[in-house]
C-alpha positions as CSV (number, residue, x, y, z in Angstrom):
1,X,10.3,10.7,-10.3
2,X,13.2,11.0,-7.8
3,X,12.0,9.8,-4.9
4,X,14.0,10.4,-1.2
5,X,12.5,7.2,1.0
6,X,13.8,7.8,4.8
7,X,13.3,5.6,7.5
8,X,14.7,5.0,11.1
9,X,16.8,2.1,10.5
10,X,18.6,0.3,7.4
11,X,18.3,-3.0,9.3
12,X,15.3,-4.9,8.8
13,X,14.1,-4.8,12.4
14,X,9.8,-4.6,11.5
15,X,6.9,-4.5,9.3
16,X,7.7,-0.7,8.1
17,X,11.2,-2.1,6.9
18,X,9.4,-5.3,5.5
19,X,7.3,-3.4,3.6
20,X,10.8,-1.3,2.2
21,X,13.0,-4.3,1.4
22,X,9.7,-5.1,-0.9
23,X,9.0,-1.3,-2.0
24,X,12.8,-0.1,-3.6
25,X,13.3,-2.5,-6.0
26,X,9.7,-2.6,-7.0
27,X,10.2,1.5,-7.0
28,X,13.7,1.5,-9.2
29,X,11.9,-1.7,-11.5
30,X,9.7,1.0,-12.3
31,X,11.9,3.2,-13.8
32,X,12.1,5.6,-10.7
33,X,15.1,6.9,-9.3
34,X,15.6,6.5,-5.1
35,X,17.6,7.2,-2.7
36,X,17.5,5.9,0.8
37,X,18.3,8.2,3.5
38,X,18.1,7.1,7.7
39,X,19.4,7.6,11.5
40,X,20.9,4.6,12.2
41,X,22.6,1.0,10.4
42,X,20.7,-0.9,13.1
43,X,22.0,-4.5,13.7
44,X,24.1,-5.8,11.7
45,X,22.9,-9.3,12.4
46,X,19.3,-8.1,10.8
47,X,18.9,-7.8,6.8
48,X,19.4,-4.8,5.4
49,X,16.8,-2.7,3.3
50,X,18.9,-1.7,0.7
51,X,20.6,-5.1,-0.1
52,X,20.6,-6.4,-3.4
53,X,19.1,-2.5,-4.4
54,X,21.2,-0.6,-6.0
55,X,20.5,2.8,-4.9
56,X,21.8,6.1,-3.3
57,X,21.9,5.7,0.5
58,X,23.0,8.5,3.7
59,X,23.5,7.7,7.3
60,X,22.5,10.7,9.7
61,X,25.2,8.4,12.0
62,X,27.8,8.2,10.0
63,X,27.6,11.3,8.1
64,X,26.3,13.5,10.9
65,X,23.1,15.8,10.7
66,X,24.5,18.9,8.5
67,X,26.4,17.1,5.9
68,X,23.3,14.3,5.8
69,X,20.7,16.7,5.1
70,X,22.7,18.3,2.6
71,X,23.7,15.4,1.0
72,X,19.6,15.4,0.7
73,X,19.1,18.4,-0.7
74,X,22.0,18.2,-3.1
75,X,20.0,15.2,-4.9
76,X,17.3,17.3,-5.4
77,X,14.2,15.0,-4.6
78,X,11.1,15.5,-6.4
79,X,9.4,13.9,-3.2
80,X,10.3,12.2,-0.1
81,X,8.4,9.4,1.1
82,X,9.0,9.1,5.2
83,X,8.3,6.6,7.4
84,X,9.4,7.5,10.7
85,X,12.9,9.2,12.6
86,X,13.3,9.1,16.3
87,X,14.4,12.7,15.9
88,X,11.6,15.1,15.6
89,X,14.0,17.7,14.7
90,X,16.0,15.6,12.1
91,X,12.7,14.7,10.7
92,X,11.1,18.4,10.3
93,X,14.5,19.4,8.2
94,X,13.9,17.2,6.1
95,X,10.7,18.4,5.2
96,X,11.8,21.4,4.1
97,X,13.9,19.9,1.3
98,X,10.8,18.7,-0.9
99,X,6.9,18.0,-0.6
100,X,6.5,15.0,1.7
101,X,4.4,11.9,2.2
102,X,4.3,9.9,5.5
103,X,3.3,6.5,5.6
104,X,2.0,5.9,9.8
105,X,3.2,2.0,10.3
106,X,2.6,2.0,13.7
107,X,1.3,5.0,16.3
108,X,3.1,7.8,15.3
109,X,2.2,10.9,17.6
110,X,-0.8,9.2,19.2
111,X,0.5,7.7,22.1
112,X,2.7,8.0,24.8
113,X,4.5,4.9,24.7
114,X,3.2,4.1,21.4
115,X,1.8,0.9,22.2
116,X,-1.9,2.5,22.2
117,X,-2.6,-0.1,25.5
118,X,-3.3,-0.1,29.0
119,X,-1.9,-2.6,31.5
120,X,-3.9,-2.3,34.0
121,X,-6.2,-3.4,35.5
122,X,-5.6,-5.8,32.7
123,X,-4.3,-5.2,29.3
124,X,-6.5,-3.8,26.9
125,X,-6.5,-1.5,23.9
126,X,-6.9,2.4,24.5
127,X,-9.0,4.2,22.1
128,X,-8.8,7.4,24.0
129,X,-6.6,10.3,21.6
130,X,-3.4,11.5,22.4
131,X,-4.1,14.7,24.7
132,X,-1.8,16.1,27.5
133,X,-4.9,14.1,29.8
134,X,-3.0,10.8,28.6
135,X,-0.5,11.5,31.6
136,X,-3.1,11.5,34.1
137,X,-3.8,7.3,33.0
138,X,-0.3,6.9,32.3
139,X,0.6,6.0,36.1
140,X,-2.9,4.4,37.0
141,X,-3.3,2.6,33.8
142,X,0.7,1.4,33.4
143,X,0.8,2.8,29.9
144,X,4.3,3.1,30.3
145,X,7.5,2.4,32.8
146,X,7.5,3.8,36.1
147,X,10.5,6.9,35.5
148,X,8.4,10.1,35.4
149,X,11.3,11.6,33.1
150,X,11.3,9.0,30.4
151,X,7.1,9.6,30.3
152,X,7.7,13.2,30.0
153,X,10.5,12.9,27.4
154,X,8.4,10.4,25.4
155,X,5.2,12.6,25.6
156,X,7.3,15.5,24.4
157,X,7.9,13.4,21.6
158,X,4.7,12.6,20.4
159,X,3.6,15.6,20.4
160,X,6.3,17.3,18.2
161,X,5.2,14.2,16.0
162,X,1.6,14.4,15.3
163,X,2.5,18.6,14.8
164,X,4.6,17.4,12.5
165,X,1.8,15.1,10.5
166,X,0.1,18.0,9.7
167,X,3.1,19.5,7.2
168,X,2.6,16.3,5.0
169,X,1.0,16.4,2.2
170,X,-0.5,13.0,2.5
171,X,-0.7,10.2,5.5
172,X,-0.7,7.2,4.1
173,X,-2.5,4.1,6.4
174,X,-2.4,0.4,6.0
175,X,-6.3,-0.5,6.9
176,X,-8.9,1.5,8.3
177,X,-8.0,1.3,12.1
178,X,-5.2,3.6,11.3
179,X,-7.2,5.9,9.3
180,X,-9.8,6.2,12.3
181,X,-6.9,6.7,14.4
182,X,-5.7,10.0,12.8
183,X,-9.0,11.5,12.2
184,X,-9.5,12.0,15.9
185,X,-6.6,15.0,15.1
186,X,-8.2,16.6,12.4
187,X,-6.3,14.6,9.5
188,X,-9.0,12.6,7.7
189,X,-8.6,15.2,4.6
190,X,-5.3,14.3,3.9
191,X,-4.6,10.6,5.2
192,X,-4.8,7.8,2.4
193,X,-5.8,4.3,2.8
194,X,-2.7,2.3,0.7
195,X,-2.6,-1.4,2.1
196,X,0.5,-3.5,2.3
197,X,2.3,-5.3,-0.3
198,X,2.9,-8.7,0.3
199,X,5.1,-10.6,-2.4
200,X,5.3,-14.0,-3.3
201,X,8.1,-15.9,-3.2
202,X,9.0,-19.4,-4.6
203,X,5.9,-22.2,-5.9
204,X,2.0,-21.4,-5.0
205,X,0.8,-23.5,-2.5
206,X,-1.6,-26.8,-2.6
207,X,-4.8,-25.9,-1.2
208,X,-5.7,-29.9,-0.5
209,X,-3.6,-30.6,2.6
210,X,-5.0,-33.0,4.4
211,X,-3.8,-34.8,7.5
212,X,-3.5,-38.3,9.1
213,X,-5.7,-38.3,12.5
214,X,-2.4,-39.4,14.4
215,X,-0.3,-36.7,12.8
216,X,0.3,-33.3,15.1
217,X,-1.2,-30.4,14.5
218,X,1.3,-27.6,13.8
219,X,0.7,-24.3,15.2
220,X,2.7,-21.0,14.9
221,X,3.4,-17.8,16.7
222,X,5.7,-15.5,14.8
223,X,6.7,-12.6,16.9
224,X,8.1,-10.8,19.6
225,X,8.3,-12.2,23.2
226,X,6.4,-9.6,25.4
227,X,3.4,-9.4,26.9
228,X,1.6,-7.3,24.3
229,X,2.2,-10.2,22.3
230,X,-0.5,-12.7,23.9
231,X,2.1,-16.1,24.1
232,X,1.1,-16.8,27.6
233,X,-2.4,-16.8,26.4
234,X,-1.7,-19.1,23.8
235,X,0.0,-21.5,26.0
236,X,-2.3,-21.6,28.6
237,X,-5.0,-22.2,25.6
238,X,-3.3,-25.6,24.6
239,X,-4.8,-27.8,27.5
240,X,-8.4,-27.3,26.1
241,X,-7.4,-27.3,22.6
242,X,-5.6,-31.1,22.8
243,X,-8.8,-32.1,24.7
244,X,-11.5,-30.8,22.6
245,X,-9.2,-32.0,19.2
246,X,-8.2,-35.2,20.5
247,X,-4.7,-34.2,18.5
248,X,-1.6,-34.0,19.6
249,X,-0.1,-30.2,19.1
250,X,3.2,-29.0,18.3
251,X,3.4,-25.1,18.3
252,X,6.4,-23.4,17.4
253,X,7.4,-20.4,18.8
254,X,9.5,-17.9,16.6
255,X,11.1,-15.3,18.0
256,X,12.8,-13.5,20.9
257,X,12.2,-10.9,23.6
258,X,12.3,-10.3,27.5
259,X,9.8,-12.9,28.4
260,X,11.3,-15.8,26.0
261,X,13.2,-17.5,29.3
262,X,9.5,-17.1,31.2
263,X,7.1,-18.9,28.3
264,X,10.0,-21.7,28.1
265,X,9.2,-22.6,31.6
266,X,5.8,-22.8,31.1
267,X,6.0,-24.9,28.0
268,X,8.1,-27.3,29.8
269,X,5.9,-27.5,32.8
270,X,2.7,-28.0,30.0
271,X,4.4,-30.7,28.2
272,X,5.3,-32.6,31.5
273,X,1.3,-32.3,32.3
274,X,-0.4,-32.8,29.0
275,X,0.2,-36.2,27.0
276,X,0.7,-35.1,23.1
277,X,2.2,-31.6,23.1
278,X,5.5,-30.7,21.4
279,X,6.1,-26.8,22.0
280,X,9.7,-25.2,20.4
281,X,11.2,-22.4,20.3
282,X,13.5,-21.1,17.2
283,X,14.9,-17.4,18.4
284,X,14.8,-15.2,15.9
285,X,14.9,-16.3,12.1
286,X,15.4,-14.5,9.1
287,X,13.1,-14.0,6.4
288,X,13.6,-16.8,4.3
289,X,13.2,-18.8,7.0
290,X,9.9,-18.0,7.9
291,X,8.6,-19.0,4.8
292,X,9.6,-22.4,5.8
293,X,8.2,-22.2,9.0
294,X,4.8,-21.4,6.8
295,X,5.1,-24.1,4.9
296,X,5.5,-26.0,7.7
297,X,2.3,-25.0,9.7
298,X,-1.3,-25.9,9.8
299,X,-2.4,-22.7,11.4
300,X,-0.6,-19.3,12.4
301,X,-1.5,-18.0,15.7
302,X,-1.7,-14.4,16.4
303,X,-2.3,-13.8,20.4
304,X,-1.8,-9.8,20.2
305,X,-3.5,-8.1,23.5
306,X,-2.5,-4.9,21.9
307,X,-4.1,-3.1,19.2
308,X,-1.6,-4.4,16.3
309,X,-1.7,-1.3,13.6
310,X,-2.0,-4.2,10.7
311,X,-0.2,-7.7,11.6
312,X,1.4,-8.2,8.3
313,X,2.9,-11.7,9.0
314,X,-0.7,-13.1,8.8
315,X,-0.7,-12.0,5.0
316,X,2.2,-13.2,5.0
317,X,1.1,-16.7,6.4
318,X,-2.0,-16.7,3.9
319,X,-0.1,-16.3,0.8
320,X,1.0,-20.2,1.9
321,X,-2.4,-21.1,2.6
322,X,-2.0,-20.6,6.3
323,X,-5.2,-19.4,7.7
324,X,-5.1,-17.5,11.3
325,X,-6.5,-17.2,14.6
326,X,-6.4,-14.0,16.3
327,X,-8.1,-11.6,18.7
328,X,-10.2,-8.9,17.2
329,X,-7.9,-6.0,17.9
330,X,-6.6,-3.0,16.2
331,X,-6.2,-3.2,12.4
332,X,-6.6,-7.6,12.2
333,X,-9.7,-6.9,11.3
334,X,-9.4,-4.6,8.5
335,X,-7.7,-8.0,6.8
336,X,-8.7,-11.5,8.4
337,X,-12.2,-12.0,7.7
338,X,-14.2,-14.6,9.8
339,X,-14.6,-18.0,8.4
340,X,-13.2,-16.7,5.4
341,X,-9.3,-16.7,5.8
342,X,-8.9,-17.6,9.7
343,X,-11.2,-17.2,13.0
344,X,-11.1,-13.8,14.7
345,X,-11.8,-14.9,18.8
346,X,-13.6,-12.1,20.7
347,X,-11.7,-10.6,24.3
348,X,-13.6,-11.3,27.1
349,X,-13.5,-12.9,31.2
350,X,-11.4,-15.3,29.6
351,X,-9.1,-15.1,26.9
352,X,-7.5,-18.0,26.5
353,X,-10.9,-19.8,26.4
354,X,-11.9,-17.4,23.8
355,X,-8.8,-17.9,21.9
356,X,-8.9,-21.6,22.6
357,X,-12.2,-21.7,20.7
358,X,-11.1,-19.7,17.6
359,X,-8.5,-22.3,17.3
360,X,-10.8,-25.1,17.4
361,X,-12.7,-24.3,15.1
362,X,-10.4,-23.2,12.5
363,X,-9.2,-27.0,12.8
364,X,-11.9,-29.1,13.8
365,X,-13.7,-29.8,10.8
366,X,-11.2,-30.6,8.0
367,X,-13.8,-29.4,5.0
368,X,-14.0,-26.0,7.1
369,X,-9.9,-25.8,7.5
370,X,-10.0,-26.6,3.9
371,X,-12.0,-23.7,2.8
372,X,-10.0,-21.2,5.2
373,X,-6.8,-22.1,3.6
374,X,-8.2,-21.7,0.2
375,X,-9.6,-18.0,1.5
376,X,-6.2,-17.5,3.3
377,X,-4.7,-17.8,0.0
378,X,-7.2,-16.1,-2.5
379,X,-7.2,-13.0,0.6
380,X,-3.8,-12.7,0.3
381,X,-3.0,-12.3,-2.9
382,X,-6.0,-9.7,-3.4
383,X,-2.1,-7.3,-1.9
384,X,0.0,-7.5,-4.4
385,X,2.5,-4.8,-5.2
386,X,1.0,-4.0,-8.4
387,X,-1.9,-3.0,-6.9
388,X,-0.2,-1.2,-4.3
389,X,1.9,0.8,-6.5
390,X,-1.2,2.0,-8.6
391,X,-2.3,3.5,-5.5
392,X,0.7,4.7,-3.8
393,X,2.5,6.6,-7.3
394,X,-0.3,8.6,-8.2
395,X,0.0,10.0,-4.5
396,X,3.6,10.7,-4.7
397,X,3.1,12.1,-8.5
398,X,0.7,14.3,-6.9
399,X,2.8,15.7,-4.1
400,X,5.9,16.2,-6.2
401,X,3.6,19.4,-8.1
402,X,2.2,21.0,-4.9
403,X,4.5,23.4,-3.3
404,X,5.4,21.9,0.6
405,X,3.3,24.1,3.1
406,X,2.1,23.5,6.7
407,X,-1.8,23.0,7.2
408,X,-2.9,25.1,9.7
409,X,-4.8,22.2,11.5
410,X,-5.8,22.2,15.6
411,X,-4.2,19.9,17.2
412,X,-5.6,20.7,20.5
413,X,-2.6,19.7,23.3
414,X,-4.6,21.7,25.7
């Protein structure tokens, strides 16, 4: 097949371009031929999708929209597989060039700001669908910023969005959080459960690690820096987890963001107080680097207050025999199974106690830990891109013969 992948950005800035730095080699390997077609280089200090891939590639910047999309057409795709433009307009041209297949990483044309929370009175998951009442919460429930024009703009934008979802042929989800997700519109006939790849690179890992009673405890966050993310939770957490344990703890934070400078001066002020706690922070590391950071870690922590679509880097984690802790929010679930391959720690009054506990007992009991990092390992390489390409060609073979039409599906705006 021919096969047009477009995306947003050419730098590696997520899990959608994750999962394409892993997809175009795997594609051309294959025997199929790509092309790679996006808005924007992104940062140059990020990886690149295409590197090492020898393929076709277009920049909407650098070539500007006319000669961009015709540069698309002129290949003559026998599908395009999308995964999400800024533009709304860019991104229904391009479905008139060839049938298409969309692959939602993340809210796409569900939610205002797309984080699918609200702030306040405290942050918490929405499950309510994307409907013209989301801008009566949007104020009351800090769904957003406070500029009435940007929450217009960006509601403007969802909507042309999920209109736009229905002139795919197929949606294509990660877990079964997502799939819920779009069948509130009126999409279940035609959205796909695919999970992620995730691939495996350098030696398997020893599934008999044991440690020294004296030795730390090494705990990881991998992630952005903002309050969706759940660090603060995690720190405050660490108090009861040293004094239940009786261990010391060194936690590594990976990562950046706009509250980075704020969970620094909490670390300090927790290492001052609490005898036994190392807490660092790396900034942002490439890839390779966070299989290091893997190998180096007894347990991956994943605080998200926000409904995370997937949370790939706990696959990620598990495929090094790095069981995870993590609230039971969004799409975790559809992939860390309690007491299997990491402890899933229920929201309540208290979330850092709750959390607190997960983390306990994931480590507590070194026969327990034991077993999790055996499941976090077997779990993990149950996604493998074999099987994900099984699932995800047939799809594409399948949309290459039907002519491209729109599906006359209510969205109901209102």
């Amino acid at each position: 097949m021919r096969i047009a992948v477009i995306n947003h950005s050419n730098a590696v800035v997520g899990g959608a371009e994750t999962y394409l730095r892993q997809l175009l080699p795997a594609l051309v390997k294959a025997g199929h031929e790509l092309a790679f077609w996006h808005e924007l280089e992104g940062n140059a200090e990020r990886e690149s999708v295409t590197e090492g891939c020898d393929i076709s590639t277009w920049c909407f910047a650098q070539f500007g929209e006319e000669k961009a999309l015709a540069a698309l057409a002129s290949w003559e795709p026998d599908v395009i597989y999308t995964h999400g433009l800024h533009s709304a307009a860019l991104e229904a041209a391009t479905q008139h060039l060839a049938p298409s297949v969309f692959f939602a990483h993340n809210y796409y044309g569900s939610c205002i700001s797309g984080a699918k929370t609200f702030s306040s009175p405290v942050t918490r998951p929405c499950d309510l669908p994307f409907s013209w009442k989301c801008l009566v919460h949007y104020y009351p429930r800090r769904c957003g910023g406070l500029n009435p024009s940007t929450m217009v703009r960006d509601y403007r934008r969802q909507r042309e969005r999920l209109a736009l979802l229905n002139n795919y042929h197929t949606i294509l989800v990660a877990g079964d959080h997502m799939s819920g997700e779009y069948e509130k519109y009126g999409l279940a006939d035609c959205v796909r459960v695919i999970a992620y790849p995730i691939a495996m690179i350098g030696d398997p890992v020893s599934h008999n690690r044991v440690r020294a009673r004296d030795e730390k405890l090494r705990l990881l966050f991998l992630g952005r820096m903002d309050r969706l993310k759940g660090g603060d939770v995690l720190l405050e957490a660490l108090p009861s987890i040293i004094s239940v344990l009786e261990r010391p703890i060194r936690l590594t934070l990976a990562g950046d963001g706009p509250l980075r400078a704020l969970w620094e001066q909490r670390a300090v002020q927790l290492m001052s107080e609490i005898e036994g706690l190392e807490v660092q922070f790396t900034g942002w590391l490439k890839a390779e680097r966070h299989r290091e950071l893997f190998q180096e870690s007894d347990l991956l922590v994943l605080p998200s207050l926000w409904p995370e679509p997937f949370g790939l880097v706990g696959l990620e984690a598990g495929l090094r025999g790095v069981p995870t802790a993590a609230f039971s929010v969004g799409g975790i679930p559809d992939w860390l199974k309690d007491g299997v391959n990491g402890v899933l720690a229920e929201e309540g009054p208290s979330r850092s106690a709750s959390l607190a506990a997960a983390i306990i007992r994931c480590l507590r009991d070194d026969d327990f830990y034991q077993e999790l990092r055996h499941g976090a390992a077997e779990e993990a390489r149950r996604f493998d891109m074999a099987t994900h390409l099984s699932l995800l060609l047939p799809v594409l073979e399948q949309a290459s013969v039907v002519a491209h039409k729109t599906k006359p599906v209510q969205i109901g705006f209102g």
